[in-house]
C-alpha positions as CSV (number, residue, x, y, z in Angstrom):
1,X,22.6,-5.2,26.4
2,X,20.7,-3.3,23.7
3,X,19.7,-6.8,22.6
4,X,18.1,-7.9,25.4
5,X,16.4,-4.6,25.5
6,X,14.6,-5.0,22.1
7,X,13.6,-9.1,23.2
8,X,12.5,-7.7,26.2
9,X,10.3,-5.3,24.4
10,X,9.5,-7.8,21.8
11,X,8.4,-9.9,24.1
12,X,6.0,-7.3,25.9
13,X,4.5,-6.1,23.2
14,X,3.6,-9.5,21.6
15,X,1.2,-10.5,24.8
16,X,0.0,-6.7,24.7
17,X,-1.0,-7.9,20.5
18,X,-2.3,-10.9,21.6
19,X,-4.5,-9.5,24.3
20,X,-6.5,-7.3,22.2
21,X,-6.6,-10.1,19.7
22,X,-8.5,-12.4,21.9
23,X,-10.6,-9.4,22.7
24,X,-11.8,-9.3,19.3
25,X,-12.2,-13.4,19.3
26,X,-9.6,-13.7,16.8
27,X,-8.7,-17.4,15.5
28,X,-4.8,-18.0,16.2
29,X,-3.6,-16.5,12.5
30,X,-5.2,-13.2,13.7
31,X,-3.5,-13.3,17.5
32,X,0.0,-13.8,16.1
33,X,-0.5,-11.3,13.3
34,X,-1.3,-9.0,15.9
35,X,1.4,-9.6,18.7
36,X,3.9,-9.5,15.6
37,X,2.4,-6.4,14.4
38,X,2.9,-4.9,17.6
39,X,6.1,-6.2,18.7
40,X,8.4,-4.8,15.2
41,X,5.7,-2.2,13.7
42,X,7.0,0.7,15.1
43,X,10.9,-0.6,14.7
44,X,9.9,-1.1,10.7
45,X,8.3,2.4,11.0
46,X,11.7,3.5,12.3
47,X,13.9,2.1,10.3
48,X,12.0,3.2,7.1
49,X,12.3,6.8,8.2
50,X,16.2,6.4,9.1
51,X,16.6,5.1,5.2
52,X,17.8,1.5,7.1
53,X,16.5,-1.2,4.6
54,X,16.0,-3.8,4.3
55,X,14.4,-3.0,8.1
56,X,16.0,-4.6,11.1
57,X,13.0,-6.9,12.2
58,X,13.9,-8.3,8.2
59,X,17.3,-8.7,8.4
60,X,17.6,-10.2,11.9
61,X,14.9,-12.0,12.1
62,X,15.2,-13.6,15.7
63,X,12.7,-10.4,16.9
64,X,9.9,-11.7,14.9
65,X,10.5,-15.3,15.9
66,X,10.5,-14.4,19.4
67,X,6.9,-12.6,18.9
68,X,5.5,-15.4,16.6
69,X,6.9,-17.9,19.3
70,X,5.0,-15.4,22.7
71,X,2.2,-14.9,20.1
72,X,1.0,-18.7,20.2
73,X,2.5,-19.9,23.6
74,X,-0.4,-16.9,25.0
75,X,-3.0,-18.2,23.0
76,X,-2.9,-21.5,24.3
77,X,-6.1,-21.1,26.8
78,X,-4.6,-21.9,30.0
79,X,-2.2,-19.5,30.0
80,X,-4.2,-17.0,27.9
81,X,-7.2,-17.4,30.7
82,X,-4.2,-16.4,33.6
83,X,-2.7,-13.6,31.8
84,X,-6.6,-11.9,31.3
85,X,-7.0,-12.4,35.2
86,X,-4.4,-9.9,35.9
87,X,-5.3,-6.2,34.3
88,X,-1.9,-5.2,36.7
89,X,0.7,-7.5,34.7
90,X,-0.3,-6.4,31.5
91,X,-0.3,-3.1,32.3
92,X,3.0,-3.3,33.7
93,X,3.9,-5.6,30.3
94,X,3.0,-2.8,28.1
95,X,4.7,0.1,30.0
96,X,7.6,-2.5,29.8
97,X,7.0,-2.7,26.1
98,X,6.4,1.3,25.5
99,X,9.5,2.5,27.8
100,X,12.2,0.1,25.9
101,X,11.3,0.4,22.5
102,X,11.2,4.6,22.8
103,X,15.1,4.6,23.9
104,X,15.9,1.4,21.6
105,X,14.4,4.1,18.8
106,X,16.5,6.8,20.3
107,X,19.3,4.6,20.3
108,X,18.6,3.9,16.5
109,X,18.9,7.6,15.4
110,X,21.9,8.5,17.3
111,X,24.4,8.5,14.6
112,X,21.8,11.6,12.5
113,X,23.0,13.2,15.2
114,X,19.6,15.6,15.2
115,X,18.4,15.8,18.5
116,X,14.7,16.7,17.3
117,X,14.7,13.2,15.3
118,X,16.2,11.0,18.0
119,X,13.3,12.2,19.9
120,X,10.8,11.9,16.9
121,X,11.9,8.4,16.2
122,X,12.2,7.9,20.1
123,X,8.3,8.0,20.6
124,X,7.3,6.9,16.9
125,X,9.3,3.7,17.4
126,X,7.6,3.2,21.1
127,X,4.2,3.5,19.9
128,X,4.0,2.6,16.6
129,X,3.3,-0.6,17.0
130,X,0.6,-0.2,19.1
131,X,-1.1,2.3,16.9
132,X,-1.0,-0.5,14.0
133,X,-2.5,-3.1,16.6
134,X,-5.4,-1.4,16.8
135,X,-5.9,-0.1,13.5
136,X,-5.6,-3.6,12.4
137,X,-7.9,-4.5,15.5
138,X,-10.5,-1.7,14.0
139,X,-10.3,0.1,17.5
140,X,-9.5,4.1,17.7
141,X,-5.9,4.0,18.1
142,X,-5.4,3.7,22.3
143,X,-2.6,6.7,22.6
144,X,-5.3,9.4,20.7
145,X,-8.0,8.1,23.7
146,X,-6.5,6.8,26.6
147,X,-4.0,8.1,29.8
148,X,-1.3,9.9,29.2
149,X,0.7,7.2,26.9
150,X,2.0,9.2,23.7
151,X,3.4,12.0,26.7
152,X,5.5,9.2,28.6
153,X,7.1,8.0,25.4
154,X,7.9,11.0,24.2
155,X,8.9,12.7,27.8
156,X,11.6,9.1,28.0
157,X,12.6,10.0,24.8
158,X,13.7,13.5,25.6
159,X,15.2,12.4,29.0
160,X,17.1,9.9,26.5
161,X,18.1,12.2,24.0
162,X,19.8,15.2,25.9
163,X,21.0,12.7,28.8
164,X,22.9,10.6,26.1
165,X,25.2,13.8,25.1
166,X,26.3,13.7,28.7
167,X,26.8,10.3,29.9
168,X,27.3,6.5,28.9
169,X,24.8,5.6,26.2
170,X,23.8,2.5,28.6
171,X,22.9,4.4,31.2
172,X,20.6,7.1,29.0
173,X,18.6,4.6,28.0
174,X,18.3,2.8,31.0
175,X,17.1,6.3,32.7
176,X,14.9,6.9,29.6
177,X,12.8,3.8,29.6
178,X,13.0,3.9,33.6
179,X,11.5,7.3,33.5
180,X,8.6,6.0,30.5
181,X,7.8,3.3,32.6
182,X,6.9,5.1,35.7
183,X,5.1,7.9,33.7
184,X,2.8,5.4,31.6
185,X,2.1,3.3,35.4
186,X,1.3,6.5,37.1
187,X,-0.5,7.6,34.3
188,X,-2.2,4.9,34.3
189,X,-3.0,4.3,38.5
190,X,-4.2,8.3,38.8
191,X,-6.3,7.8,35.5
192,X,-4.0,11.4,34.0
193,X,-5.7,12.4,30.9
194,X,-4.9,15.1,28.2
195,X,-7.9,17.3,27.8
196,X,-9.9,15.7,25.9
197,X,-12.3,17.0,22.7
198,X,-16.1,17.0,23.2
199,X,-18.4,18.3,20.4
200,X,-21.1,21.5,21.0
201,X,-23.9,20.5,22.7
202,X,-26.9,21.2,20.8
203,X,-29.6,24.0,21.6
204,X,-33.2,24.1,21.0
């Protein structure tokens, strides 16, 4: 089950790498170091902060296969040009991508048994990746700018974490990603916002 779950997630956020590679007009090294980078960066973040080395996208390597593999089957332009077309699927891709990686990270940091790092981990490991993808894209990181992204991940992550002392493991991190998912798509159709910064106007 928890296998799927990471594929699943690998898989997501490969075409969510991809995308803003082709954004960028990319040639096809850049799009699959980008959907790799955001399908295992924030699992290698993770597993460098839980001391697990070498990190698990290293030592089973089937998760970066599977986003090399997404990585250039989107590029090819047909199905690149149909996957642009609809904003909805990738949005719903990436929520996909965010909400099962924050409870696979969870999942990860169980046996520390601290509470304060599964959820650390939790949101670190959902949107890690993403945060690399852009900094390698040159674009200010998307969670610091845009709807209430870091807040789902971390809000799935707490669900997960205090949920999983209570009941089946399975079913805390089904509830967990369930509940990211639905925040980040809300989030995303009501346009919620953190307040944002704005610099002093100047006066004459």
């Amino acid at each position: 089950m928890e296998m799927a779950l990471e594929i699943l997630g690998t898989v997501a956020f490969a075409i969510s790498g991809v995308n803003v590679a082709v954004s960028k007009k990319m040639d096809v090294l850049g799009v699959v170091v980008l959907g790799l980078v955001t399908a295992v960066g924030g699992g290698i973040i993770r597993d460098i902060i839980l001391g697990i080395t070498p990190p698990t996208a290293f030592r089973e390597p089937v998760y970066m296969m599977v986003a090399i593999g997404v990585s250039i089957i989107c590029f090819i332009p047909p199905i690149r040009r149909w996957i642009n077309r609809r904003e909805m699927i990738l949005r719903v891709i990436d929520a996909i991508g965010l909400g099962v990686f924050t409870v696979v990270g969870v999942r990860a940091s169980i046996p520390f048994t601290s509470g304060f790092l599964s959820i650390f981990v939790g949101t670190l490991t959902g949107v890690g990746g993403g945060v690399l993808r852009d900094v390698f894209a040159t674009n200010k990181p998307y969670i610091f700018v845009k709807h209430f992204y870091a807040c789902a991940s971390l809000l799935g992550a707490i669900a997960c974490t205090y949920l999983w002392r209570v009941m089946d493991g399975i079913w805390a991190m089904v509830i967990g990603a369930v509940l990211t998912i639905v925040l980040r798509l809300l989030a995303a159709k009501f346009r919620w916002s953190l307040p944002k910064a704005h610099g002093d106007e100047e006066t004459e």
